[in-house]
C-alpha positions as CSV (number, residue, x, y, z in Angstrom):
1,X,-115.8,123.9,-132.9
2,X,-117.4,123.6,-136.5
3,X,-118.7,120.4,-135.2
4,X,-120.4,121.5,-132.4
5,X,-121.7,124.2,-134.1
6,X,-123.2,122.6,-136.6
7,X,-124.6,120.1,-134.6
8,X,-128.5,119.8,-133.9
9,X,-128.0,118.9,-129.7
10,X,-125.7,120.3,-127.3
11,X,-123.1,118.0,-126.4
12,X,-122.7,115.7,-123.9
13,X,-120.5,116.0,-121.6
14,X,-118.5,113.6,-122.4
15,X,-118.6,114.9,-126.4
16,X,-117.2,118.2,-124.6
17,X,-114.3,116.7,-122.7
18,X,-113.4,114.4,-125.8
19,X,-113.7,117.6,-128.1
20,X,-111.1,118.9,-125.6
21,X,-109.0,116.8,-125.3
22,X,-108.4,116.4,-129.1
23,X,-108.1,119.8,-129.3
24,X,-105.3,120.7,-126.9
25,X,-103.6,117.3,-128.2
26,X,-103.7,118.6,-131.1
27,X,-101.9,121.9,-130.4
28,X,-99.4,120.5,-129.0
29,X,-98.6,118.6,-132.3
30,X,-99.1,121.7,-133.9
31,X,-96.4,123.4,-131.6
32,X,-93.7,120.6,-132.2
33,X,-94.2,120.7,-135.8
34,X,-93.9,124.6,-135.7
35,X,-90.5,124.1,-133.9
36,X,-89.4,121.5,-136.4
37,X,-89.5,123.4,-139.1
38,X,-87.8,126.4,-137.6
39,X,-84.8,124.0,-136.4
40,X,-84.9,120.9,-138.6
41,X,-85.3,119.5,-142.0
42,X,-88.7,119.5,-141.9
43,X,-90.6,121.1,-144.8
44,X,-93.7,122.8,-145.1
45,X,-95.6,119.5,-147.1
46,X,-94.6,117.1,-144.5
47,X,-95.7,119.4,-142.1
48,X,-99.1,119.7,-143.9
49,X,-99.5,116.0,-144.1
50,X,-98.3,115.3,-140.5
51,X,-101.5,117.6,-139.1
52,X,-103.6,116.4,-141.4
53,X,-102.6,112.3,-140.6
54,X,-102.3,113.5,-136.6
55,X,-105.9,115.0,-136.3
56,X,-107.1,111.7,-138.0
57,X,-105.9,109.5,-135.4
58,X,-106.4,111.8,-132.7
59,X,-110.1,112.0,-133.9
60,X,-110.2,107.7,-134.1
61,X,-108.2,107.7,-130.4
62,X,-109.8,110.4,-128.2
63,X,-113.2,108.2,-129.5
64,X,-111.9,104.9,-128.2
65,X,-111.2,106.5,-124.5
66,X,-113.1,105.2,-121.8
67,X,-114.2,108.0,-119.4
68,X,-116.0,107.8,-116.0
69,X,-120.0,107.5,-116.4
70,X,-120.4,110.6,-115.3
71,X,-118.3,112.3,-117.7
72,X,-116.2,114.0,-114.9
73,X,-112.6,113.1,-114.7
74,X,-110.5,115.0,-112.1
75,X,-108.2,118.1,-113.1
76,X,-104.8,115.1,-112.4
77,X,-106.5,112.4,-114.5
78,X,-107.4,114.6,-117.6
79,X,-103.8,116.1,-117.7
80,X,-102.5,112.5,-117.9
81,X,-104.5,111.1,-120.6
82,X,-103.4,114.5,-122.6
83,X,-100.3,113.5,-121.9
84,X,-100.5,109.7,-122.5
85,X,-102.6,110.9,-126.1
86,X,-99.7,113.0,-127.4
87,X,-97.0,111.1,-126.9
88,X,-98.8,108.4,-128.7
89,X,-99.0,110.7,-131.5
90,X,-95.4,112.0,-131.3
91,X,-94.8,108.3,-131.5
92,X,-96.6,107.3,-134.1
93,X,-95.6,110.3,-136.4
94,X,-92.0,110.1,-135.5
95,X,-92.6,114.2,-133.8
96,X,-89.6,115.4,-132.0
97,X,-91.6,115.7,-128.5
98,X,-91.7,111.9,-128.4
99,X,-89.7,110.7,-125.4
């Protein structure tokens, strides 16, 4: 949001959906590391560096996807590349949700 609003231009489009999709990505890490340190072993500083190593990559990822040229991707599609995008990140930072 900070981004946007200190941005010159509107965004794009596609800025928009990318913006969104790194956002609800990232809640969801935020969620399982909420839960993990309400059941598990997980303490408050990993937790801290997790977010701050997860929005990093989801920032560097949700860049490198390739969406249609018109910026429009259909309510099914978008769904699955938030899914595909957060196990990645589960995955990567060993997060509980990973399956």
């Amino acid at each position: 949001m900070v981004e946007i609003l200190k941005a010159k231009e509107p965004p794009t489009q596609a800025q928009e959906m990318r913006l969104f999709l790194q956002n609800l990505v990232y809640e969801q890490v935020l969620v399982e590391l909420t839960s993990q340190q309400r059941t598990e072993n997980l303490t408050p500083q990993r937790a801290k560096e997790i977010e701050v190593k997860a929005k990093k990559y989801l920032r560097t990822s949700v860049s490198k996807i390739k969406l249609p040229k018109t910026a429009r991707m259909s309510a099914q599609a978008f769904v699955n590349a938030a899914a595909t995008l957060a196990d990645k990140v589960f995955a990567v930072f060993k997060i509980r949700g990973a399956r």
